[in-house]
N, C-alpha and C positions, 0 to 999 in steps of 0.2 A: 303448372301450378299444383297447388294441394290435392291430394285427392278426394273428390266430393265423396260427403258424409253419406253412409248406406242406407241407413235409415229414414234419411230426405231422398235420396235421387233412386234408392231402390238398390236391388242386385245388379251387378254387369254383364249384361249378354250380351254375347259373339255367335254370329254365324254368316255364313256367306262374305266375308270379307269386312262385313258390317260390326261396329262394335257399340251399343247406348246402354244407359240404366231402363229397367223396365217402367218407373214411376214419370223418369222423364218422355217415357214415349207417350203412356196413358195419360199425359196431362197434357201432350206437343200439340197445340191447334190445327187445324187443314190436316190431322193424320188419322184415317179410316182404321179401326184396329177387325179384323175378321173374328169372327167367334170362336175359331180353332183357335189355340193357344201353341200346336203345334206347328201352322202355317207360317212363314216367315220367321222373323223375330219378334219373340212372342204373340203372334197375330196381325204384328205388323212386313205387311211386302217390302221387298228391299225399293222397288222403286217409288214408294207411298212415300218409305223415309228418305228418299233423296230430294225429292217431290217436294218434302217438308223441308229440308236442311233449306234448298235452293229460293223457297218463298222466303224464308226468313232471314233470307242471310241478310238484306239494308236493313231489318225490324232493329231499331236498338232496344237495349233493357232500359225503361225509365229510371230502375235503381241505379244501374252500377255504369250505363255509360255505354257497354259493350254491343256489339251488332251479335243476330243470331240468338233473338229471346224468342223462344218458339212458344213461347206461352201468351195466348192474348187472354183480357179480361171477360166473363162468360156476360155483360153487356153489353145485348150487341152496338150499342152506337157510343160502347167506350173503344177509342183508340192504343190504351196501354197495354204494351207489353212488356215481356218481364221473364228470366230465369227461374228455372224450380230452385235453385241454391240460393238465388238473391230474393225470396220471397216474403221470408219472414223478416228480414231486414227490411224492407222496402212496407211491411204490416199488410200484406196482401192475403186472403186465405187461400187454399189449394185445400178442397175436401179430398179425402184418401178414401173414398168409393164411388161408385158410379150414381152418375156420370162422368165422376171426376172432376167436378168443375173448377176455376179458378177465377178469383176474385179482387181487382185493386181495391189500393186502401175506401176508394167512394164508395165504391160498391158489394162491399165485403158484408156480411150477413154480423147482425149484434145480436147481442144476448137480449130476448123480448124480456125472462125477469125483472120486475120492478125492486130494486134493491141497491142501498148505497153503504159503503163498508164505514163504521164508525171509526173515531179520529184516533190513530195509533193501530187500527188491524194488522194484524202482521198475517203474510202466508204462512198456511198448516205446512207445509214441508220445507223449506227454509227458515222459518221462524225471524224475514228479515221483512220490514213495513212493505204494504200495498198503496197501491196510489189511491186518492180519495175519492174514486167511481171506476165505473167500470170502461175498462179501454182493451186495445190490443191486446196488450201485457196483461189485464188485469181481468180475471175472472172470476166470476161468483158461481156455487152449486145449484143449478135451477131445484132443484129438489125441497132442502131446507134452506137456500136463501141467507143463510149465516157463514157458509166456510168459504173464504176467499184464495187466493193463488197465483202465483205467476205464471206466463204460457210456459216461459221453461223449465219452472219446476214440475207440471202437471202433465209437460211431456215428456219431461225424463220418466216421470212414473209412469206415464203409458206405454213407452217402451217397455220397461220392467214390468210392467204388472201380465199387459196380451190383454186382445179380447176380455177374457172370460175373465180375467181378475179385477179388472179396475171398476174401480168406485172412489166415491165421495171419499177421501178423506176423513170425514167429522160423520157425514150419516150413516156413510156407507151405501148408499143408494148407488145400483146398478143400470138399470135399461134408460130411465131418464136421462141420470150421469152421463153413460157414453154415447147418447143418440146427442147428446149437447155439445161433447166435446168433438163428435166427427165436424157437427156442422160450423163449429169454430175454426175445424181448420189442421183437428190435430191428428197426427199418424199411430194408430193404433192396431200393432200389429196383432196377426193370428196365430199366437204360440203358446208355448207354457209359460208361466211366468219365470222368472229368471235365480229366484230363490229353489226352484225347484229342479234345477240343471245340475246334475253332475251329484244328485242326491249330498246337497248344500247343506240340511238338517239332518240327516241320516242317524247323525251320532242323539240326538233330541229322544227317538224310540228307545235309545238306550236303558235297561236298569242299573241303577249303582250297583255296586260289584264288591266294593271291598268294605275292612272296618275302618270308622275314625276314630276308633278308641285315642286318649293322649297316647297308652299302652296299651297294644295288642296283645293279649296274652295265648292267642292261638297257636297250637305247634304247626297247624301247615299255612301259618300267615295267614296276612290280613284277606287277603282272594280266599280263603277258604269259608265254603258258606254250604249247610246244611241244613235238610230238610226241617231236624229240630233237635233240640238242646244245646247244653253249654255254647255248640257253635252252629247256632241258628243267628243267621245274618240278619237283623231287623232295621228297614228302613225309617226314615223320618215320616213320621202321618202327614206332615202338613205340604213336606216341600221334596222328601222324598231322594236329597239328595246329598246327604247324608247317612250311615247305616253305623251299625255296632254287631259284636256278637254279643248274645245277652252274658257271656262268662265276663265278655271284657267291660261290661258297666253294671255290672254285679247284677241284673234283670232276672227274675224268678220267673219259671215258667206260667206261672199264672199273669206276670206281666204282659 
């Protein structure tokens, strides 16, 4: 089948013969992880994960049908189990830290803010309607209680943002905002943000450079820019991205 998405089931590790995603270990029910990270695969023993494989092979997924959901609900006297791929489908949470827990739709943790989105709210980053309360899908910022969202617009943006960038949309609120969205369910990884990869803005530091006279009357062109006179490069005050030399817009040194 497709190859499951990285971002939900984690990185791929190989060792010993053994191949799983890291997120699907730390979330596989009946599996011991050791606190080395270097022990086994990733802290988990090869025979813990066979251990597991073997428990759960009759488990089926209540979502998709399939045998081999090594994921049971952190309730102890709920009997559902469930895939980390078929999760979000099936509206179950999976928090992304420790403990790690996982949660079917009954027993899944809600947003305690008191807040109902008025009639035509659309989500801040899609700009496409929300549903008229809060559900699955549908989230409000506990902070200011006004910006709404969809899960998957909020967790595309958590992908992109990392840790340390994501916030509210509309308030901007940080430590509330993400301590909200872990316990909803969403994967918030710990990197840079994604704008800042491969120095994305780089060219932003830039100063203009050359003239936009209609006609440049410079002899070494428009790139030529001196300390001062006739070809003293002068930018725009306001926006700065724009420039002239003052000979080529007739500009007096007292300009």
């Amino acid at each position: 089948g497709a190859e499951p998405d990285p971002d939900i089931c984690g990185e791929k590790l190989q060792r010993n013969g053994l191949c799983a995603h890291d997120f699907c270990l730390v979330f596989a029910s009946h599996l011991p992880q050791h606190n080395d990270d270097q022990v086994g695969l990733f802290g988990f023993l090869p025979r813990d994960i066979l251990h597991a494989v073997n428990w759960v092979a009759q488990k089926s997924c209540f979502i998709c049908g399939k045998s081999g959901a090594t994921i049971a609900c952190w309730e102890r006297h709920c009997d559902l189990s469930f895939h980390l791929p078929c999760a979000k489908q099936g509206g179950c949470v999976t928090q992304f830290h420790r403990p790690f827990s996982s949660h079917c739709p009954t027993h899944s943790p809600q947003q305690a803010v008191e807040a109902t989105p008025e009639p035509g709210t659309e989500c801040l980053i899609c700009m496409e309607p929300v549903e008229d309360r809060k559900t699955f899908n549908t989230l409000v910022c506990p902070a200011c209680k006004t910006a709404w969202f969809h899960r998957d617009c909020i967790q595309g943006q958590a992908l992109h943002a990392g840790l340390l960038s994501l916030q509210c949309p509309l308030c901007r609120n940080n430590d509330t905002f993400v301590m909200e969205m872990f316990t909803m369910g969403f994967q918030i990884p710990f990197r840079p943000p994604s704008w800042e990869e491969n120095d994305a803005f780089a060219e932003q530091g830039d100063r203009h450079r050359h003239c936009d006279a209609s006609e440049c009357l410079c002899p070494g062109g428009r790139q030529e820019a001196e300390e001062q006179g006739p070809w003293q490069l002068l930018l725009c005050s306001s926006c700065a991205a724009e420039g002239t030399h003052r000979h080529c817009s007739g500009l007096r040194d007292s300009t």
